[in-house]
C-alpha positions, 0 to 999 in steps of 0.5 A, spaced: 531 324 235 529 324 242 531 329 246 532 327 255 531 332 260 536 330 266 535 333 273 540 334 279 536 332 285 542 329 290 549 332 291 555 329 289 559 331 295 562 324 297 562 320 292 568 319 286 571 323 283 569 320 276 562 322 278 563 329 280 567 330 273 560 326 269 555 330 273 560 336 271 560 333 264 552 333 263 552 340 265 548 340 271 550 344 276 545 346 282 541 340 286 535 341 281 538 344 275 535 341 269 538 340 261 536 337 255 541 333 252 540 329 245 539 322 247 545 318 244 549 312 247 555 317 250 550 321 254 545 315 256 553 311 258 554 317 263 547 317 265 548 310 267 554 312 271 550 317 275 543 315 276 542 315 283 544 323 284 539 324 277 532 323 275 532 323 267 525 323 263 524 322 255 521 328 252 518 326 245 519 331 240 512 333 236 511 333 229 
């Protein structure tokens, strides 16, 4: 299965608080901050949400 790395790249500071609890829920913390999550319905909905203060990139998994 194909993994996503997400980055933080612009604050949540002014917007909903919905998508403060979803940048949270991700697991990203600091402006630039990465994490590598499955990629699966729940996690590409939550991207969704906030896909203006992330920037996601597929990385393959090599076989």
């Amino acid at each position: 299965m194909a993994k996503l790395k997400i980055t933080k790249i612009k604050s949540e500071i002014g917007y909903d608080k919905k998508q403060k609890r979803t940048i949270k829920a991700l697991g990203l913390k600091k402006l630039h901050h990465s994490v590598i999550k499955e990629d699966t319905p729940s996690i590409r909905g939550m991207i969704d949400k906030v896909k203006h203060l992330v920037k996601v990139e597929e990385i393959k998994d090599g076989v």
